[in-house]
N, C-alpha and C positions, 0 to 999 in steps of 0.2 A: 469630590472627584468629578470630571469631565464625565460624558457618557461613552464619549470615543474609551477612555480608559478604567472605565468601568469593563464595556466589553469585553476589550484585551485583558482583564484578568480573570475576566469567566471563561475565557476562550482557552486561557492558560491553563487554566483550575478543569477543565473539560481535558486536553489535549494530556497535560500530566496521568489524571484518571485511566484515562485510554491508553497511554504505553504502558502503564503497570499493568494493566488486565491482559496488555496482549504479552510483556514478560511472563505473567504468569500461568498464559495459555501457552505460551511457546516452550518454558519449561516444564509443565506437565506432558506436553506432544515426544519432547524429546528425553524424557527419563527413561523409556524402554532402550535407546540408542547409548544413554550415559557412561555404560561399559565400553561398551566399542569404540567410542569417540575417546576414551581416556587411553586405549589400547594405541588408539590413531595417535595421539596426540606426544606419546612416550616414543614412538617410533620416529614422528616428525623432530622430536630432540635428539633422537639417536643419529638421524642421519644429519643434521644439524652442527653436532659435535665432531661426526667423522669427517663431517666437511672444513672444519675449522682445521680440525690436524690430522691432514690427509697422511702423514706418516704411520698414522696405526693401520690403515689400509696395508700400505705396504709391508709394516712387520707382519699382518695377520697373513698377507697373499704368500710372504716367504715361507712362515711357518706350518701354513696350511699344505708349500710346496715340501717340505722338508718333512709333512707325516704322511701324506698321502698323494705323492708324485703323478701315478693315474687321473685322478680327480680334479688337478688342477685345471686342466682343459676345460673343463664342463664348468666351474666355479667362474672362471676367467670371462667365460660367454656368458654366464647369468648376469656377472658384475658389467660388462660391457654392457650388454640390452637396458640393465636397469638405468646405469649412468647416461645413455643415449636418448632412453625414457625422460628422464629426468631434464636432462635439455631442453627437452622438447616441447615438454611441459612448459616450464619457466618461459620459454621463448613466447607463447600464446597465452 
């Protein structure tokens, strides 16, 4: 082999070595977090899903009108701030 390509596969065999070490540092950093990022992660497919079929939105906001009339004011403002959140985000 060339010396040029000799290099380039010690540089390879060097650079492989070193992302594993730092996979394996970045996953022992993050196993305190591993719950909560799974907790995150089940939520981001929840809202995911209600975004796909925005009609359970609306059976849950009817039904939620139809047990607790009072309450739906306050549920209605949460869901707005969040959905406006949510925009917002995406947008930046």
């Amino acid at each position: 082999m060339s010396s040029k390509l000799t290099q380039l596969v010690e540089r390879r065999q060097q650079l492989v070595a070193q992302a594993s070490a730092q996979r394996t540092t970045l996953a022992y950093t993050l196993e305190p977090w591993r719950a909560r990022l799974s907790l995150v992660d089940r939520g981001v497919a929840v809202l995911g899903y209600v975004r796909r079929h925005p009609i359970l939105m609306v059976g849950a906001s009817l039904l939620l009108a139809a047990l607790r009339p009072r309450r739906v004011g306050k549920w209605l403002q949460h869901g707005l701030i969040a959905w406006q959140l949510g925009r917002r985000l995406r947008r930046h």
